[in-house]
N, C-alpha and C positions, 0 to 999 in steps of 0.2 A: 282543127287540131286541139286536143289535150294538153295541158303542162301537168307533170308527175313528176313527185319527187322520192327518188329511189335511196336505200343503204345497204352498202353491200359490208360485208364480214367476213373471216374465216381468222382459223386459228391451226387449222390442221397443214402440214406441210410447207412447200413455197409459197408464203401469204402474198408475195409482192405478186408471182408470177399468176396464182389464181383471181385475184383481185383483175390483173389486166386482164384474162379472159375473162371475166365477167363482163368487163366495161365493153370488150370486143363485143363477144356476145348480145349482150342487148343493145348495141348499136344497129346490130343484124337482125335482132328476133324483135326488138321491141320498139324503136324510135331512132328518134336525134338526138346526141347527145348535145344537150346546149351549152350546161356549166358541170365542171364537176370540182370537187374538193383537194384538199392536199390528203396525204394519206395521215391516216392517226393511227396511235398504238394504244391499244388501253387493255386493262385486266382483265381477268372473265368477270362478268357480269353475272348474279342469280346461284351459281354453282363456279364457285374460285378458284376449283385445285385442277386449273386445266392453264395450257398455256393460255399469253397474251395474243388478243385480237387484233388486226390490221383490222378498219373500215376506211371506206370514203363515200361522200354521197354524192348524188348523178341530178342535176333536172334535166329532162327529157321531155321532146312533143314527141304526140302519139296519135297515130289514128284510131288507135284502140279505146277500147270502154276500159273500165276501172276491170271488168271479170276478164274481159278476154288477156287483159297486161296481168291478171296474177297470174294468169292460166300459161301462161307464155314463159312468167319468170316460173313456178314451179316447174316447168318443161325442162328448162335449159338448166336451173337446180341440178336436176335430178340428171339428166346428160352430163353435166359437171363431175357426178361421184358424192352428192350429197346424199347420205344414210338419215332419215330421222330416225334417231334411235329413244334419245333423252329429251326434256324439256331442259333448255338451258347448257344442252351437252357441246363436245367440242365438235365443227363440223367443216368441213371443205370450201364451203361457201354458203353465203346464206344473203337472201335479195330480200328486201321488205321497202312495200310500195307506206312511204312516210305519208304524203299526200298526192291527192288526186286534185288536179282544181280546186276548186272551194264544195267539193261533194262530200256526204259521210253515207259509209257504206258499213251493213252490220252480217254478216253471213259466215257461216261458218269457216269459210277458207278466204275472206276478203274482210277485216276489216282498218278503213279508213275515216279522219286519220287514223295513222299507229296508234291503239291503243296506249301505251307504255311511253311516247316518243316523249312526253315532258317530264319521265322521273328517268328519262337515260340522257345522261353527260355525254356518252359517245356516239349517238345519235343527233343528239342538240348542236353541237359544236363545229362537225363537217357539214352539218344542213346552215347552222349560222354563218358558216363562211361564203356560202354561194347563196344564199335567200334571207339576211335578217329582219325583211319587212314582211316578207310571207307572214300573210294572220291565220292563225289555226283556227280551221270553220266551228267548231263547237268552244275551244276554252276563248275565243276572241282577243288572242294575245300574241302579237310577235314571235317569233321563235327568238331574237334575241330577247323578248320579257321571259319565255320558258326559260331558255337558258340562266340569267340573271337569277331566275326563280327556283330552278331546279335545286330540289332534296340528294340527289347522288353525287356523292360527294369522291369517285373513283377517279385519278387521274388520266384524263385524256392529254396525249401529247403529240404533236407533231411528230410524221416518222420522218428518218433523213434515210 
């Protein structure tokens, strides 16, 4: 079995109620869910003038490889009612495989880690709550040294 660490997102409609489908979701399509985060609220990210985002982040085992779980979460995306329309636009849901194991993968629709995972607060922060000792296989540093470290300076908050 695999450990993956998943974040999921959305901004468009019921965020609470799309978020639990998600979690449903890949419970069905992708693994076990092991740990998963409290839910956080934070700003748009990259392009601002969009509502605020719910995430939360999942670790998960999997029988899967690293291609066949992106290939799974784009599946179930895309059944969800995700549009990609913009980079950085508002969207229904949105699943990004954070880490795989201690693997790094570079391809066009996979890669791992998250490129971006140590310059985003709202990514850092629900993956520090369920994994602070996870070491990220290329920068060789804790996700709570990322976080400590991180440059985004967007408030992430606990949603109630």
């Amino acid at each position: 079995m695999s450990k993956a660490y998943l974040l999921t997102g959305g901004n468009i409609g019921d965020r609470e109620k799309k978020l639990a489908a998600a979690k449903e979701q890949i419970k069905q399509q992708c693994g076990k869910i092991i740990n998963a985060s409290s839910l956080y609220e934070t700003a748009a990210w990259g392009n601002t003038h969009q509502p605020p985002f719910l995430n939360q982040a999942f670790e998960i085992e999997t029988g899967l490889t690293a291609r066949q779980l992106i290939r799974r979460i784009l599946k179930l995306e895309k059944q969800m009612g995700r549009i990609r329309k913009e980079k950085y636009g508002p969207r229904i849901i949105d699943i990004d495989i954070l880490l795989f194991n201690d693997e790094i993968h570079n391809y066009p629709l996979l890669q791992v880690p998250h490129p971006e995972m140590q310059n985003r607060r709202f990514a850092l922060l629900p993956l520090a709550e369920i994994a602070p000792g996870i070491i990220h296989p290329v920068l060789k540093k804790t996700i709570k040294e990322l976080l400590n470290e991180c440059p985004d300076l967007l408030e992430v908050k606990k949603y109630s």
